[in-house]
C-alpha positions in Angstrom: -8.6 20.9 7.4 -9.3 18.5 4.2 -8.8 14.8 4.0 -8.4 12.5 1.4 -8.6 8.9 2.1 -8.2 6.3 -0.5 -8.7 2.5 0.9 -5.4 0.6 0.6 -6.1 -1.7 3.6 -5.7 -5.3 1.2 -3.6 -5.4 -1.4 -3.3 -9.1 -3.2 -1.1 -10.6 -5.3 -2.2 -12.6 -8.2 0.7 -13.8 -10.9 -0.1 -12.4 -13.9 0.3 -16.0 -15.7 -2.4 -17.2 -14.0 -5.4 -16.1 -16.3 -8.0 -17.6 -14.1 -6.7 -16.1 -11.3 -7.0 -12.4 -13.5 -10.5 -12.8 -13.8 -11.3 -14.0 -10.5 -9.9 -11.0 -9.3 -12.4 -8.9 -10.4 -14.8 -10.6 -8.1 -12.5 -10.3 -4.8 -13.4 -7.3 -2.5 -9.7 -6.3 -1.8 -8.6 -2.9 -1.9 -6.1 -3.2 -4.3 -4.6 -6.0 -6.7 -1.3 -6.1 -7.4 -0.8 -8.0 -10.5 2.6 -9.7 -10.5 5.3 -10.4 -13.3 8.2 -11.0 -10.6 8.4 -13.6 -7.7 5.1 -15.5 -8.9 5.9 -15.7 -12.6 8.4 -18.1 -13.6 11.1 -17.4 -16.3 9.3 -18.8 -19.1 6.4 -17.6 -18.4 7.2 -13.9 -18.4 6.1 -13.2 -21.7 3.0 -14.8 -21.5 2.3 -13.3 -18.1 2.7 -9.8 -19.3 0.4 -10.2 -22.3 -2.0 -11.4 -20.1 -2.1 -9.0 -17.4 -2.0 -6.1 -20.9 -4.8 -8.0 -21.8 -6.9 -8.0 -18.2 -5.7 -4.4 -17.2 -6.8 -3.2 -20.7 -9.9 -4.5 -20.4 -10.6 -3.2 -17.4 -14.0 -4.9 -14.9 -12.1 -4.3 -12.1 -14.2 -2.0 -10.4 -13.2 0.4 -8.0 -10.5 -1.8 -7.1 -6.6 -0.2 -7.4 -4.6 -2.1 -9.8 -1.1 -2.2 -9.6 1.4 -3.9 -12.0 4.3 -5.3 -10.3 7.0 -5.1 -13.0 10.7 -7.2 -12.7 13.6 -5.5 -10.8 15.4 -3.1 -12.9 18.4 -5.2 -13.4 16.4 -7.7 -14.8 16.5 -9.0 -19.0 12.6 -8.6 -18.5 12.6 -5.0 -17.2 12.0 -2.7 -20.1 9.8 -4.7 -21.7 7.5 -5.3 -18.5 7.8 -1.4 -17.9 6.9 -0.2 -21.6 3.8 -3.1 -20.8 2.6 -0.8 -18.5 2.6 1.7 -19.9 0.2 0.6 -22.6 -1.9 -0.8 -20.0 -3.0 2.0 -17.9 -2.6 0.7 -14.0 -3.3 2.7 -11.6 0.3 2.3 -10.2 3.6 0.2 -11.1 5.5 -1.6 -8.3 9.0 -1.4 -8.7 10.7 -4.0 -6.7 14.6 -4.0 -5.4 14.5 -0.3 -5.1 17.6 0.5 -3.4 17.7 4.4 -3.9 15.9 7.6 -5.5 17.9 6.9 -8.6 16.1 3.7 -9.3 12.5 5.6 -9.0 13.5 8.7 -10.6 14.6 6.3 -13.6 11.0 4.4 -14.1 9.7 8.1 -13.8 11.8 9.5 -16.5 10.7 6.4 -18.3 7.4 6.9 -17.8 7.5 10.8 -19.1 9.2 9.9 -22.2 6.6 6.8 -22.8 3.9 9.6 -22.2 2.4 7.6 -19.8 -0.9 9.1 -18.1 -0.4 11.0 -15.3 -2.6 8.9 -13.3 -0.3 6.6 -13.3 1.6 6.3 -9.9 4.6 4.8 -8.6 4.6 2.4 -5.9 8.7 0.8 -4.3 9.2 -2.5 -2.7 11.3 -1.8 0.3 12.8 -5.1 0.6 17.0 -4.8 0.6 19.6 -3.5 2.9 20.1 -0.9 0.6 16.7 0.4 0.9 17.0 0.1 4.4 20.0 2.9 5.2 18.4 4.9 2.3 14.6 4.4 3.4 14.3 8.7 4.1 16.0 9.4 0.6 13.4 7.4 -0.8 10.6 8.1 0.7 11.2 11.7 -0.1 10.2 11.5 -3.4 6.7 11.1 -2.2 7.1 15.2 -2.0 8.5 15.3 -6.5 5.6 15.1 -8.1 7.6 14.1 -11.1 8.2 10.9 -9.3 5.1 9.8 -9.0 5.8 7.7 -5.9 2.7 7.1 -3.8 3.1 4.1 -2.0 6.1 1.9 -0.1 5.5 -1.9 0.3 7.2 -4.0 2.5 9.0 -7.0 1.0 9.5 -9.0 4.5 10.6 -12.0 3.0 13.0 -10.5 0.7 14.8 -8.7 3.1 14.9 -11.8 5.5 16.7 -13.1 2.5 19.1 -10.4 1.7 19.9 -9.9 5.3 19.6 -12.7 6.7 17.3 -12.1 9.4 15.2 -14.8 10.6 11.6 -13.9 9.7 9.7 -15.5 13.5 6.3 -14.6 15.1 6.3 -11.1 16.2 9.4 -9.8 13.7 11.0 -8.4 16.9 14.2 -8.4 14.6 12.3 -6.5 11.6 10.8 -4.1 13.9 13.7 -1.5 13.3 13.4 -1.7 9.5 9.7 -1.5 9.3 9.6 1.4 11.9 11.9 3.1 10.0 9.8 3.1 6.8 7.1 4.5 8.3 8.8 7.3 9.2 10.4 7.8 5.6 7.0 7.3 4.3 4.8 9.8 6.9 7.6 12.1 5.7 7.3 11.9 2.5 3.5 11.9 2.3 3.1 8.6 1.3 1.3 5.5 2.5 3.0 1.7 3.6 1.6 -1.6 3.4 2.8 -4.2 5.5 4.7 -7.8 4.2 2.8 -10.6 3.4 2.1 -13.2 6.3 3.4 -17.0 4.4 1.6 -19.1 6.6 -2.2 -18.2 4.7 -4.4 -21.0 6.4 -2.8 -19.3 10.1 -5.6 -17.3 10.6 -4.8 -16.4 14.5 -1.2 -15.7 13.4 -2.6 -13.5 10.7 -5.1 -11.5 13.4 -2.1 -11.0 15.2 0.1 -10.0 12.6 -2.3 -7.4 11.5 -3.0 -5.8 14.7 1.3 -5.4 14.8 0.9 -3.4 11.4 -2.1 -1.3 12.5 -0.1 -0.7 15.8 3.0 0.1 13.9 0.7 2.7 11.3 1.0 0.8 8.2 -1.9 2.0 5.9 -2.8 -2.0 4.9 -1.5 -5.0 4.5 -0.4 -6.8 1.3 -1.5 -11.3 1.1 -0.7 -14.0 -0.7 -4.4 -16.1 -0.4 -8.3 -14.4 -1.0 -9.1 -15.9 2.5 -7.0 -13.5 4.1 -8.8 -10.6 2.7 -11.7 -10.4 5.3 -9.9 -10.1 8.6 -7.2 -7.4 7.0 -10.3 -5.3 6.5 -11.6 -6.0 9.8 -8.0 -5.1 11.2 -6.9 -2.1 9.1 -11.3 -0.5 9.4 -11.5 2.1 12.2 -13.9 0.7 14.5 -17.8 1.9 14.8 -16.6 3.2 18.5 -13.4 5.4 17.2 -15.5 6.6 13.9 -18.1 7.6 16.5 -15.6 9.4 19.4 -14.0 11.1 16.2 -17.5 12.9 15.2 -17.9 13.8 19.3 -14.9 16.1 19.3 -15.1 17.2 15.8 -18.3 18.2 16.6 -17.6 19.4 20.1 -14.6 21.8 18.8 -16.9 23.5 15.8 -19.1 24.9 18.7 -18.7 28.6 18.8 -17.6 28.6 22.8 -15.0 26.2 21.8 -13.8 28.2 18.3 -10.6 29.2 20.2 -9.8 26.6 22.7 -7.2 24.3 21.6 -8.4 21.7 24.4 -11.1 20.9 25.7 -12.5 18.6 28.5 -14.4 15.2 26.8 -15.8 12.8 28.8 -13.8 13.7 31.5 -10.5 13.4 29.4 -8.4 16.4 28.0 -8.7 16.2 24.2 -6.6 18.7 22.2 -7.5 20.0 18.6 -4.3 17.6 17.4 -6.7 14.5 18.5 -9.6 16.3 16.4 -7.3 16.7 13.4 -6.9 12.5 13.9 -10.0 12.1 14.4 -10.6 13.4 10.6 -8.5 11.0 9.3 -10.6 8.1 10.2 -14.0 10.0 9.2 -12.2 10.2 6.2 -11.3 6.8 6.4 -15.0 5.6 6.8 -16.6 7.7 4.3 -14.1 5.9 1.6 -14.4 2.8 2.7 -18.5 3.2 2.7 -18.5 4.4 -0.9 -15.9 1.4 -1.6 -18.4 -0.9 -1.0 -21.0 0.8 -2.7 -19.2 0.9 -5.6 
């Protein structure tokens, strides 16, 4: 069984019409960077903003690092323009915000085909309105059309506080449907999740706490909104030195030739079936990448 593993436990906004910010960027180890034209970019600045980020994308420096483009919502007068950006900028993905079904994805994709847009290019969807919500398994499916190009959900917490007016408190017992939900639609559709961004940056016990929900919950990372929050996402979304090692024990266990056909064994004194070795993969996987992240 093979297993690919490519480190999305950070992902940080910076708004693309902050040029100091661009640069800095480079210098941040975060998983990913998710260079924004939307909520952090005013209306006047839009223009400027996407010429810059054009600009820092197309110069590239940025490492191993994922870059994302977060463009405006479809709906938008900046759209097209932002989109068509892109394009000509080469990012390793484009987050399209307000999704609300396939059609909206399948539109930046047929966009993206006609703009002969690498292929390398992915899609990433902000799951962040009702809509999205009742349609999460529609969506996520199109993680399966490679024509689609959609790789990655991210949770837009505060937005959908807004649209629905849920109240947004310590321990999103109200959110907990919604964000369940799209981790199902997004394990379905082969795809990974990052959780919301946690507002309250210089909380750093609320933020522990916050994280260990999302690693509980399965989300693949976490996106933030400050650099300081960077180190204890990695620390929460890392597979431990004790789970890396149990994983290697029963891999190793199972490829012994007594054990070739068992499909459990006895560990330790516990019953461990070949489904927990098949896990256990996934965070080898998980801490071979994130070793040659760090060397990179």
């Amino acid at each position: 069984m093979t297993h690919s593993y490519k480190p999305r436990r950070s992902a940080l906004y910076m708004p693309g019409s902050n040029a100091r910010a661009l640069e800095k960027a480079k210098t941040l180890d975060v998983d990913c960077l998710i260079l924004d034209l939307e909520d952090a970019v005013a209306p006047d600045s839009k223009a400027t903003a996407r010429d810059q980020i054009v600009s820092a994308v197309s110069g590239g420096g940025y490492g191993e690092r994922e870059v994302v483009i977060r463009i405006n919502a479809l709906d938008t007068p900046w759209a097209n323009e932002d989109l068509a950006a892109a394009i000509k900028a080469g990012p390793d993905a484009i987050l399209v915000p307000k999704v609300n079904t396939p059609a909206d994805l399948q539109q930046v994709a047929h966009r993206l085909a006609l703009g002969q847009a690498s292929v390398g290019i992915k899609l990433w969807a902000m799951m962040e309105t009702p809509l999205a919500m009742l349609n999460a398994a529609a969506i996520g499916a199109c993680g399966r059309d490679p024509e689609v190009r959609l790789s990655c959900f991210v949770m837009g917490t505060n937005d959908l506080a807004k649209e629905t007016r849920a109240q947004l408190n310590p321990g999103r017992a109200v959110m907990m449907p919604w964000l369940m939900t799209c981790v199902a639609a997004a394990r379905a559709g082969g795809i990974d999740i990052l959780d919301g961004v946690y507002n309250a940056f210089n909380d750093l016990e609320g933020f522990d706490a916050e994280c260990a929900q999302g690693v509980e919950m399965g989300m693949d990372g976490k996106t933030l909104i400050h650099p300081k929050q960077i180190e204890a996402c990695h620390a929460a979304f890392s597979p431990s030195e004790e789970e890396i090692a149990w994983a290697r024990k029963i891999n190793d266990l199972f490829e012994l030739p007594e054990n070739a056909n068992k499909g459990a064994i006895q560990v330790d004194g516990k019953m461990v079936e070949r489904l927990h070795a098949d896990m256990g993969l996934r965070f080898i996987a998980i801490a071979d990448a994130i070793a040659a992240h760090s060397k990179a």
